[in-house]
N, CA and C of each residue as an Amber inpcrd file, in Angstrom:
protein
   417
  23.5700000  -0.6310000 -35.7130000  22.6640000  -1.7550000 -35.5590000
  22.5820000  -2.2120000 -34.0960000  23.8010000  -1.9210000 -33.4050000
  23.9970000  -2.7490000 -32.1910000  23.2480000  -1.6560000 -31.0350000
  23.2240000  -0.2810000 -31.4310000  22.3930000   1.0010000 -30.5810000
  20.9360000   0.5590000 -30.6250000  20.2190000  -0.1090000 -32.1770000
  18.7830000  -0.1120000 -32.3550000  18.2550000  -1.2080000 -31.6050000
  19.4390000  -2.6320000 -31.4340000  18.5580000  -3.4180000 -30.7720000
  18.5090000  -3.0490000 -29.9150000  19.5720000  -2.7910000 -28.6210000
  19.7670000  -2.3410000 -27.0380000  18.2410000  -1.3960000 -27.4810000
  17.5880000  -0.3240000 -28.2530000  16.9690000   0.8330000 -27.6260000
  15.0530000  -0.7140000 -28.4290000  15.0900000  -1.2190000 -29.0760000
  14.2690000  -2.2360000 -29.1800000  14.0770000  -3.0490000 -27.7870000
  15.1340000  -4.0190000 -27.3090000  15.4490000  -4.7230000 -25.8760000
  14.9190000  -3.5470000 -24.8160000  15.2910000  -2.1140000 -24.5400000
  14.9550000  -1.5250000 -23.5070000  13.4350000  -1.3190000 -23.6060000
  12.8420000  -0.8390000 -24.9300000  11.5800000  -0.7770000 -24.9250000
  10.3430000  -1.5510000 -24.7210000  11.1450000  -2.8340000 -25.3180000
  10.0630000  -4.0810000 -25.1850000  10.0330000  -4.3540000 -24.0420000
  11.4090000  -4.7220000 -23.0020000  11.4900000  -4.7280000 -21.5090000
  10.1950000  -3.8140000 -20.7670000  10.1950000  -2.4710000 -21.1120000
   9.3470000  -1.5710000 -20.2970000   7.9240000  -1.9950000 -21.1850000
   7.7930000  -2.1000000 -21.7410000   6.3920000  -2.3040000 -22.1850000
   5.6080000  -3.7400000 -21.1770000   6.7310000  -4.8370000 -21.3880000
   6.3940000  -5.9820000 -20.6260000   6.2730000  -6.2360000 -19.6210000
   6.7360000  -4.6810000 -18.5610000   6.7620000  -4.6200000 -16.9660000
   5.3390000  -3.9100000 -17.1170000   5.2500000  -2.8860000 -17.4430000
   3.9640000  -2.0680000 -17.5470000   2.5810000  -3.5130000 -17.8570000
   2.8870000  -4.2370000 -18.9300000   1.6180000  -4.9210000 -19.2100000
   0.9970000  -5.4460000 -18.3640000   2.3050000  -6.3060000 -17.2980000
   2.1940000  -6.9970000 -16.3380000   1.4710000  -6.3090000 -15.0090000
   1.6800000  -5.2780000 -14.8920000   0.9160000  -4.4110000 -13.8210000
  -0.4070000  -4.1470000 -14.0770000  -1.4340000  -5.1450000 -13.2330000
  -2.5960000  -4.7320000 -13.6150000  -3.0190000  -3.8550000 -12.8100000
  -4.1740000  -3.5510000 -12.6710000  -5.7260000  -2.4710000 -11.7140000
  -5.3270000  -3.0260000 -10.2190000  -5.6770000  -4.2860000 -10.2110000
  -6.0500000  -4.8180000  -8.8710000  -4.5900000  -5.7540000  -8.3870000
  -3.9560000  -5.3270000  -8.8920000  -1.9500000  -6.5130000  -8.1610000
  -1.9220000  -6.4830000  -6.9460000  -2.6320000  -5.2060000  -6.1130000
  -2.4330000  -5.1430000  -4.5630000  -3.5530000  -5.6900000  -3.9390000
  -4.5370000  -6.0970000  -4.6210000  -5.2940000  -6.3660000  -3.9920000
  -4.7130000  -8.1380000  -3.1840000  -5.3770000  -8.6010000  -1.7860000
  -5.0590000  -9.7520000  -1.6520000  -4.7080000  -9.0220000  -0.0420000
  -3.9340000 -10.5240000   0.8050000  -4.0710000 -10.0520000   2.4500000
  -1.8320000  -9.8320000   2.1270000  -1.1160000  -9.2220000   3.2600000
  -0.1240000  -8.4810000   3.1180000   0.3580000  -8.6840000   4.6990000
   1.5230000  -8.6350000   4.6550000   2.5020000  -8.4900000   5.9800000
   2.9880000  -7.5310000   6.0910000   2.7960000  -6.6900000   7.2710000
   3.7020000  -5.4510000   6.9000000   4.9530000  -5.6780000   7.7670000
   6.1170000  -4.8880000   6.8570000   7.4710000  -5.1460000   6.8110000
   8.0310000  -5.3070000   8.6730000   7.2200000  -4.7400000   9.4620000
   7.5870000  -5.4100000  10.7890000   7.1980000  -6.7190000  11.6310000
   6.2410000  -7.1240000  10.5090000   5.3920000  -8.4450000  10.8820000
   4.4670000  -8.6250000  11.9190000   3.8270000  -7.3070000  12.0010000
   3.1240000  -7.1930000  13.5850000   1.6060000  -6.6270000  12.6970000
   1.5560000  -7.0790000  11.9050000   0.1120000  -6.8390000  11.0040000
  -0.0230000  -7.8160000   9.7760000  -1.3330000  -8.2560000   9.5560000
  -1.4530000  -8.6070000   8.3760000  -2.9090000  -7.4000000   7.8110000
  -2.7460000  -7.0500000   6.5700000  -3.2350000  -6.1460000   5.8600000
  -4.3120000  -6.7380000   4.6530000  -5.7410000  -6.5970000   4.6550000
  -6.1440000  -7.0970000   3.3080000  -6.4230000  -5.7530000   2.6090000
  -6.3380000  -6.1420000   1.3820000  -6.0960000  -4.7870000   0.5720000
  -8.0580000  -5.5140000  -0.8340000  -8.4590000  -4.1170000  -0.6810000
  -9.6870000  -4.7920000  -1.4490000  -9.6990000  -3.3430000  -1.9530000
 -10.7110000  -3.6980000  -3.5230000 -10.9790000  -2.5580000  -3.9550000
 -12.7070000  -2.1960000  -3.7270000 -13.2720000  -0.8840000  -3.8560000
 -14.4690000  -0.3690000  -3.4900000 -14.6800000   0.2640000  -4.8560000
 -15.5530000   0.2020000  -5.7500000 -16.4090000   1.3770000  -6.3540000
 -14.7080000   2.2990000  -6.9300000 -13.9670000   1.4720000  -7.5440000
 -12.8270000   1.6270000  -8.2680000 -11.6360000   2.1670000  -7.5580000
 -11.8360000   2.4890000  -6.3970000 -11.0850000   2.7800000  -5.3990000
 -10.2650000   1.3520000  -4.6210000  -9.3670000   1.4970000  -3.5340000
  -8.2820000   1.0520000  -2.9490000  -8.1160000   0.9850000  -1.2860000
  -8.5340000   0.1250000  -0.4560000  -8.5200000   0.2260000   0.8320000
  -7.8760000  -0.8100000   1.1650000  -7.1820000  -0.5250000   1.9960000
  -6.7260000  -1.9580000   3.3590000  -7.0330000  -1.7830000   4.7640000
  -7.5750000  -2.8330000   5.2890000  -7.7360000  -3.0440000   6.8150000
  -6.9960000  -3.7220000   7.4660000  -6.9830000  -4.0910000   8.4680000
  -6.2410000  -4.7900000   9.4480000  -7.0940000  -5.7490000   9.8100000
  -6.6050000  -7.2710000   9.5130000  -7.2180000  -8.5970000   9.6660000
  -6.5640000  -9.2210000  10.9850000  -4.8180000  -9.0240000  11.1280000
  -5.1750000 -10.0900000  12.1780000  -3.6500000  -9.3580000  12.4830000
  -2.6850000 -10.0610000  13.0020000  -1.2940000  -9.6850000  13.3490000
  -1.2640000  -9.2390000  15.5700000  -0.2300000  -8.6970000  16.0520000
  -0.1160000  -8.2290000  16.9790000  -1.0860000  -7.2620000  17.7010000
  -1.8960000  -6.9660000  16.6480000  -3.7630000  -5.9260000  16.9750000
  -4.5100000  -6.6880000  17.8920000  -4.4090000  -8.1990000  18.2320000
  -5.6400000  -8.7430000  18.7310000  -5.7360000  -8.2340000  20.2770000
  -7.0210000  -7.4780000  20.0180000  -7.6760000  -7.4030000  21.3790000
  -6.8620000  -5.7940000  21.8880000  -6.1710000  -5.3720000  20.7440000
  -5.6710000  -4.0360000  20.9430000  -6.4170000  -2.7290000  20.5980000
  -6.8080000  -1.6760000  21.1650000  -7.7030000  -1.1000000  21.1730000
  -7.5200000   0.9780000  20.4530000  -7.6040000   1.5360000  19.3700000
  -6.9610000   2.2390000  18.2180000  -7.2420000   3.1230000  19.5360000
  -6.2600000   3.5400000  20.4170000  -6.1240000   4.4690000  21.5340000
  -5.5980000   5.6360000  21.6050000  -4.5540000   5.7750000  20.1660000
  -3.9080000   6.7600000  19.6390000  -5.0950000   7.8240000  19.0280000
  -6.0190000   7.4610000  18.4790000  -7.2290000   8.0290000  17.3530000
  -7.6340000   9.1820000  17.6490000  -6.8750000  10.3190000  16.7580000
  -7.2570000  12.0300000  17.5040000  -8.9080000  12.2760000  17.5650000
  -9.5010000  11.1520000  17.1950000 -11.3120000  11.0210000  17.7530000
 -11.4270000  10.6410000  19.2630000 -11.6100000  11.1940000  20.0350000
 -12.0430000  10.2680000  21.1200000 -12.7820000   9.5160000  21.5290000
 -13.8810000   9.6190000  20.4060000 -14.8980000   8.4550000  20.3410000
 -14.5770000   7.2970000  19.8300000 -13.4470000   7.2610000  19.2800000
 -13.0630000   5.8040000  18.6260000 -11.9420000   5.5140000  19.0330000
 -11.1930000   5.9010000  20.1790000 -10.2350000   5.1860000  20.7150000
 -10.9010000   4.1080000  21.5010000 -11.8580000   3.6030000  21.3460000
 -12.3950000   2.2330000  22.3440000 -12.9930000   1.0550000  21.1380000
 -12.2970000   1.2930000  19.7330000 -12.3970000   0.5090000  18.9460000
 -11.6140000  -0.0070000  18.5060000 -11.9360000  -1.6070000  18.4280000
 -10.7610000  -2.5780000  17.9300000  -9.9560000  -1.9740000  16.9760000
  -8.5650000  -2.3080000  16.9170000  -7.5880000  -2.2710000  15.5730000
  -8.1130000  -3.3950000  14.4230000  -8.2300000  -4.9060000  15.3010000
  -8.7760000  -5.4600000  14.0780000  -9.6830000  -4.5710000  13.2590000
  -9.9960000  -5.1610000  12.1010000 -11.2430000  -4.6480000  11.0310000
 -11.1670000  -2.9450000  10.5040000  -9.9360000  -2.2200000  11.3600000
  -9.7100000  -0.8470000  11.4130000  -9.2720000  -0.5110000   9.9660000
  -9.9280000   0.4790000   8.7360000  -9.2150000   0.7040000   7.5530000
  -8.1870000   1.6230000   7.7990000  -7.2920000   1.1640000   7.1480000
  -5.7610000   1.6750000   7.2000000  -5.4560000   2.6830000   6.2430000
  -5.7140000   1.7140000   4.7710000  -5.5220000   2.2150000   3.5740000
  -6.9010000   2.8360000   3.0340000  -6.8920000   4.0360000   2.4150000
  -8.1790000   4.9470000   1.8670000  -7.9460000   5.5240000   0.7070000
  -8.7090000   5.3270000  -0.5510000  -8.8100000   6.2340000  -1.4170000
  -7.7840000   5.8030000  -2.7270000  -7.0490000   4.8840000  -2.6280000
  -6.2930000   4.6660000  -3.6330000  -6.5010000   4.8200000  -4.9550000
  -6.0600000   5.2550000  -6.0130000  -6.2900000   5.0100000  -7.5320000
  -5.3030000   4.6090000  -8.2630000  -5.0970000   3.9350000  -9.1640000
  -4.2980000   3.5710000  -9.6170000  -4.3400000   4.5930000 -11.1790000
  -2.6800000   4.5100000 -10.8280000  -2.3730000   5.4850000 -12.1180000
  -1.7630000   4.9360000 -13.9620000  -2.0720000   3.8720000 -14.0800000
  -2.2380000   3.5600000 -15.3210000  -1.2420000   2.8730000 -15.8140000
  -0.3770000   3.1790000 -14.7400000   1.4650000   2.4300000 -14.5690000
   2.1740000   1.8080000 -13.9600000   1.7010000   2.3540000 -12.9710000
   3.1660000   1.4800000 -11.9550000   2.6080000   1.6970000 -10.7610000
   1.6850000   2.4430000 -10.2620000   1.4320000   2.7440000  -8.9130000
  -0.0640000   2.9750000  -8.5180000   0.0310000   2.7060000  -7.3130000
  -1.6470000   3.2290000  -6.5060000  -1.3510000   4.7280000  -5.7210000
  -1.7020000   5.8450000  -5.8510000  -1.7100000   7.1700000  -5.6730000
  -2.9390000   7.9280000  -5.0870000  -2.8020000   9.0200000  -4.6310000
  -3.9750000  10.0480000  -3.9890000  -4.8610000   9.3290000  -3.1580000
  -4.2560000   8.4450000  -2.3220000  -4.5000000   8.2630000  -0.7240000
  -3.6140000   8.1630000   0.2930000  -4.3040000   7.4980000   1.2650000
  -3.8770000   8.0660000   2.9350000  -3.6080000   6.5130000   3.4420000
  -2.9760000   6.9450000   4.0920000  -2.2630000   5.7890000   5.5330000
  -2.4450000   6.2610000   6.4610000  -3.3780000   5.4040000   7.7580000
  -3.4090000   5.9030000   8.7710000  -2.3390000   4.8820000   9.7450000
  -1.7720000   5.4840000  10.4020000  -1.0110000   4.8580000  11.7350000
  -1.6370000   4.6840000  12.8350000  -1.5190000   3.2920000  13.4610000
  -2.3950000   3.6900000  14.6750000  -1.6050000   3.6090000  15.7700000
  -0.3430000   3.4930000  15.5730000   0.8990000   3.9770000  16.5430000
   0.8010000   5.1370000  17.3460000   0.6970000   6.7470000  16.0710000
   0.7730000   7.6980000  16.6920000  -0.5440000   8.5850000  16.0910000
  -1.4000000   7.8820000  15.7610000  -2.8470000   8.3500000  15.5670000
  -2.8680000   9.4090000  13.8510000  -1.7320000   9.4800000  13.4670000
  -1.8240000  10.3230000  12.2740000  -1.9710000   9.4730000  10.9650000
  -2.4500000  10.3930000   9.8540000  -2.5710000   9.8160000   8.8160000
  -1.6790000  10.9110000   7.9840000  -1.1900000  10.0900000   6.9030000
  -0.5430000  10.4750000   5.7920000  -1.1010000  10.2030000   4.5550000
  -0.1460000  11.3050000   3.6640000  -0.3900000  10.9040000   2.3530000
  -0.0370000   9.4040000   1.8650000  -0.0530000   8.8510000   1.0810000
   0.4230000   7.6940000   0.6010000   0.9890000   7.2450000  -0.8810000
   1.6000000   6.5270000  -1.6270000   1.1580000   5.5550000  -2.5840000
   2.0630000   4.5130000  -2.5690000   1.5190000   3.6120000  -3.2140000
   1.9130000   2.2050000  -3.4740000   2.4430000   1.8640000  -4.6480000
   3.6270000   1.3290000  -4.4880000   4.0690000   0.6010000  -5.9090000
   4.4610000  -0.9520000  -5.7140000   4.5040000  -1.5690000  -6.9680000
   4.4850000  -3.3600000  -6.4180000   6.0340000  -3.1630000  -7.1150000
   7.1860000  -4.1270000  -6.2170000   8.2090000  -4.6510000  -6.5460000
   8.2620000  -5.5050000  -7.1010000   7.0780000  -6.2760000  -7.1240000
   7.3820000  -7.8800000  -7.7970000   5.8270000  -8.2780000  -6.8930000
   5.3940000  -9.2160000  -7.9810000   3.9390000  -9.9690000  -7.0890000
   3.7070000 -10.0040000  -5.9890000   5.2070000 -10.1210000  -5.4380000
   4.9700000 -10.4860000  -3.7320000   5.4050000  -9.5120000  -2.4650000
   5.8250000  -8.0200000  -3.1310000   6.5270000  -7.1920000  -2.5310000
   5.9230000  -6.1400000  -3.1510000   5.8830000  -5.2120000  -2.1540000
   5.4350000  -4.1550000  -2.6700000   5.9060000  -3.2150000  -1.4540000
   5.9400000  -1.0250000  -2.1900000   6.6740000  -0.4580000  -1.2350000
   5.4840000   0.5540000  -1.0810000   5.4770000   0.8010000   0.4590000
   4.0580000   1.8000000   0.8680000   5.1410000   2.7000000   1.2730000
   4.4910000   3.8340000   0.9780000   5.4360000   5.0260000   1.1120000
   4.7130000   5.8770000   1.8800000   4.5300000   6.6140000   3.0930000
   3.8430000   7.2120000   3.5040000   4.6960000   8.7420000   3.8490000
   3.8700000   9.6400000   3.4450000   4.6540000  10.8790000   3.5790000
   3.7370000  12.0730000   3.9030000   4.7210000  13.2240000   4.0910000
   3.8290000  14.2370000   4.8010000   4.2540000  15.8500000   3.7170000
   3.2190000  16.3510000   3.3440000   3.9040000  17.3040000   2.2880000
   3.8140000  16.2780000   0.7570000   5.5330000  16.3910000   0.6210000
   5.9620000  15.9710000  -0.8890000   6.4070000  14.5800000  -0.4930000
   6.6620000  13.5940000  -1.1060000   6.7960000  12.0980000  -1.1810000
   8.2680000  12.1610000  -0.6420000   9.3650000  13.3570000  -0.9700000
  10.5380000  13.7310000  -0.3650000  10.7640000  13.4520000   0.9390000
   9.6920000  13.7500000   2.1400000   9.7400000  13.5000000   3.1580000
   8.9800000  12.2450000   3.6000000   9.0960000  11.5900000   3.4550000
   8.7450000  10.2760000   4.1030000   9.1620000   9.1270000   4.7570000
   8.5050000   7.6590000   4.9420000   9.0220000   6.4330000   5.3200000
   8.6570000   5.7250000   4.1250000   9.6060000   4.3890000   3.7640000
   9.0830000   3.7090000   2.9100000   9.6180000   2.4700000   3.2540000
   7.7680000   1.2790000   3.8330000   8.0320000  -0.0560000   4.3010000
   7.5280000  -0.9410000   3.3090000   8.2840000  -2.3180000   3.1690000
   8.0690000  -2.9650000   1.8310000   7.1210000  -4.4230000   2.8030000
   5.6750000  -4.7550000   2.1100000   4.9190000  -5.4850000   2.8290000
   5.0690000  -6.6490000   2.0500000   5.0090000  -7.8930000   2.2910000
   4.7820000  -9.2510000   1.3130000   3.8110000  -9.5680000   1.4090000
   3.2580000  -9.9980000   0.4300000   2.3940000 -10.6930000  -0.0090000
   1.6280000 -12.1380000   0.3000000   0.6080000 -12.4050000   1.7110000
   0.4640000 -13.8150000   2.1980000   0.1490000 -14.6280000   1.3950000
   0.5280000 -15.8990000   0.8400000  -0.3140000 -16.6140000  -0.0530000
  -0.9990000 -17.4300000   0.2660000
């Protein structure tokens, strides 16, 4: 009896994290974990983007950008995040992160820790090789 509730308690637990995760949780503006960006995250035509609204960017110019035509464009308003979908569970998947540090983009996805935290994982290859920075949530 004491095995059925624990495997009842574990199930209902995961059902009630899953419910709670909707489509759009990331959507909203974001700090990223070095505090030198704020991020709004919006959705498009069922898709997933973030730009760069405001943070340490002002008046900084995406100079890294393996385009050379667009290294003379603001970072503000610059999309970061591309292509997101959300996978039915727990995460936003099958997009890209661009850096404008060192001009590359990566694979990506997103999972939320809690309403106000969430972990961007950016990787190259398999999710194995990557970074993973946790952004909060501005309210």
């Amino acid at each position: 009896m004491k095995n059925i509730k624990l495997i009842l308690l574990f199930l209902l637990s995961g059902w009630t994290i899953q419910a709670q995760t909707n489509t759009d949780a990331i959507t909203g503006e974001w700090l990223t974990q070095s505090k030198d960006g704020s991020i709004l995250i919006y959705k498009q035509a069922n898709k997933y983007y973030g730009k760069i609204i405001g943070g340490n960017s002002e008046g900084r110019k995406d100079d890294k950008n393996p385009d050379e035509k667009l290294r003379s464009q603001p970072l503000i308003g610059k999309v970061i995040l591309s292509n997101f979908v959300f996978d039915g569970k727990s995460k936003w998947e099958d997009g890209t992160i661009y850096d404008p540090n060192n001009g590359k983009t990566y694979s990506c996805v997103i999972k939320l820790k809690n309403n106000n935290e969430m972990e961007v994982r950016g990787y190259v290859g398999i999710s194995l090789f990557g970074r993973t920075d946790v952004w909060t949530r501005i309210k």
